[in-house]
C-alpha positions in Angstrom: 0.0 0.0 0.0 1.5 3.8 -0.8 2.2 6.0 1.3 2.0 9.7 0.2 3.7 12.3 2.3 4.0 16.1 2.5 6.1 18.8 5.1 5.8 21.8 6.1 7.9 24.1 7.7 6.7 26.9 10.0 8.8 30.1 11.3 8.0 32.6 13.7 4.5 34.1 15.1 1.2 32.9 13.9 0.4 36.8 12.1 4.2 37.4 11.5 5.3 34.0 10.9 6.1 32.2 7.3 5.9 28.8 6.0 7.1 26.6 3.3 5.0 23.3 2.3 7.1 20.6 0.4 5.5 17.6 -1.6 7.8 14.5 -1.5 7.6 13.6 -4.8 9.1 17.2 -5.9 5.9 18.5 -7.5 5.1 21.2 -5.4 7.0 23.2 -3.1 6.1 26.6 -2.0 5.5 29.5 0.5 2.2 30.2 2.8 1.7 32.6 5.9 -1.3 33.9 7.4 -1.9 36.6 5.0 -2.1 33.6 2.6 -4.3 31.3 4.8 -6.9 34.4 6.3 -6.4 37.3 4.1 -5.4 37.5 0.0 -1.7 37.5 0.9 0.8 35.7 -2.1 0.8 32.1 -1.5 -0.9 29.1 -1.0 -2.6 26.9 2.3 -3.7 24.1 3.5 -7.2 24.5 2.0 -6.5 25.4 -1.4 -4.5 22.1 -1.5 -6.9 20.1 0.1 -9.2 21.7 -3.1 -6.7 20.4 -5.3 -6.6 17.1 -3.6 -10.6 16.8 -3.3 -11.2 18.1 -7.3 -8.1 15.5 -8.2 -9.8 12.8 -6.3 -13.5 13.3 -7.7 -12.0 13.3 -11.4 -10.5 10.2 -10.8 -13.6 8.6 -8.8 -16.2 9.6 -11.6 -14.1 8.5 -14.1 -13.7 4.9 -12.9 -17.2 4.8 -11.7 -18.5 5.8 -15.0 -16.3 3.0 -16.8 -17.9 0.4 -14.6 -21.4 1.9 -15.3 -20.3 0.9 -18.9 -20.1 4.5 -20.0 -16.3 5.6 -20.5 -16.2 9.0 -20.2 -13.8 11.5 -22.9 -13.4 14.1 -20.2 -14.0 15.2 -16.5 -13.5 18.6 -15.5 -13.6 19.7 -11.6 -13.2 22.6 -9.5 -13.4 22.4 -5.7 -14.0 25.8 -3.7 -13.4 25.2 0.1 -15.0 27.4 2.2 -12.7 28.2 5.1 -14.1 30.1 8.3 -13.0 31.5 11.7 -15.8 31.6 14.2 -16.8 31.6 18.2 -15.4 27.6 18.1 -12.0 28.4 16.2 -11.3 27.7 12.4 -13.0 25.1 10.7 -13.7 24.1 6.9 -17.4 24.6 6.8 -17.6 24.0 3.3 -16.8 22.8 -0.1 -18.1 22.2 -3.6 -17.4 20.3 -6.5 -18.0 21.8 -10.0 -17.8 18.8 -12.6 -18.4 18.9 -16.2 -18.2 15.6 -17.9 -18.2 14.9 -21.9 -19.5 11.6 -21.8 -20.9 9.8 -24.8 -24.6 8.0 -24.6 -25.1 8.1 -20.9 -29.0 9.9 -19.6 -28.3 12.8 -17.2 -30.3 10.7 -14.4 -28.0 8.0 -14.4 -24.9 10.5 -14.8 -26.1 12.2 -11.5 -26.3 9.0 -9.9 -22.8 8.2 -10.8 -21.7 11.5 -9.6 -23.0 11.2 -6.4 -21.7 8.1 -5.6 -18.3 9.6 -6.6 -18.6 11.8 -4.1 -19.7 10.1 -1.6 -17.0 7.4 -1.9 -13.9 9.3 -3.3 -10.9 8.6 -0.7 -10.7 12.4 -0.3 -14.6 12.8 0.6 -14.3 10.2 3.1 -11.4 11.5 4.7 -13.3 15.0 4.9 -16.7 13.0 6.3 -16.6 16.2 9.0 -17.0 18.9 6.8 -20.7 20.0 7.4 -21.5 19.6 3.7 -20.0 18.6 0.5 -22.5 20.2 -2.2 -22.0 18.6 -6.0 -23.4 20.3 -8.8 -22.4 17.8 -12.1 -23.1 19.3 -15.5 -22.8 16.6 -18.5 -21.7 18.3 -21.7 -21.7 17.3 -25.1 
């Protein structure tokens, strides 16, 4: 079984502080601070790669669920917004959705919705997020 891992490096304050976050495999290393994570500072966070870990993850999901529907698809677009918030009980993801369009030849749009939701409710990255209050899906089949 692989194991994926990822650092992150930390220095200083929480407001005056700076970080760097390092993928193992070499494919992303870069800078993030507070500005980054709670204002619209240069950067990244942890939530916009947990966006690009959840959209990566859905792709993948919908993709291989619609194959084993019988319906292989020619494309799968997604974009997952995470809704990040500071409140009364601290910081907490409240929220994220999943954009997909799909091209995908000779399937009904009931049965692609279907499929969708099941992706999402069983894509490794959904399930590991099972506490995020909700996880809304709006899947658009193109053609």
């Amino acid at each position: 079984m692989p194991k994926r891992t990822a650092d992150a490096r930390w220095e200083g304050s929480l407001k005056e502080g700076q970080g760097t976050m390092r993928m193992a495999s070499g494919a992303y290393e870069g800078p993030y601070s507070f500005q980054s994570r709670f204002e619209d500072g240069d950067g990244t966070n942890p939530e916009e790669l947990i966006a690009a870990a959840h959209a990566g993850c859905f792709s993948m999901a919908l993709s291989g669920d619609l194959g084993r529907a019988g319906h292989e698809p020619e494309s799968v677009e997604t974009t997952a917004t995470v809704s990040f918030e500071v409140g009364d009980a601290g910081a907490r993801i409240a929220r994220i959705d999943l954009d997909t369009r799909a091209s995908v030849p000779g399937i009904e749009d009931e049965e692609f919705q279907r499929v969708a939701e099941g992706a999402k409710q069983n894509c490794p990255v959904s399930k590991a997020l099972a506490g995020v209050e909700t996880i809304e899906l709006n899947a658009e089949l193109v053609g």
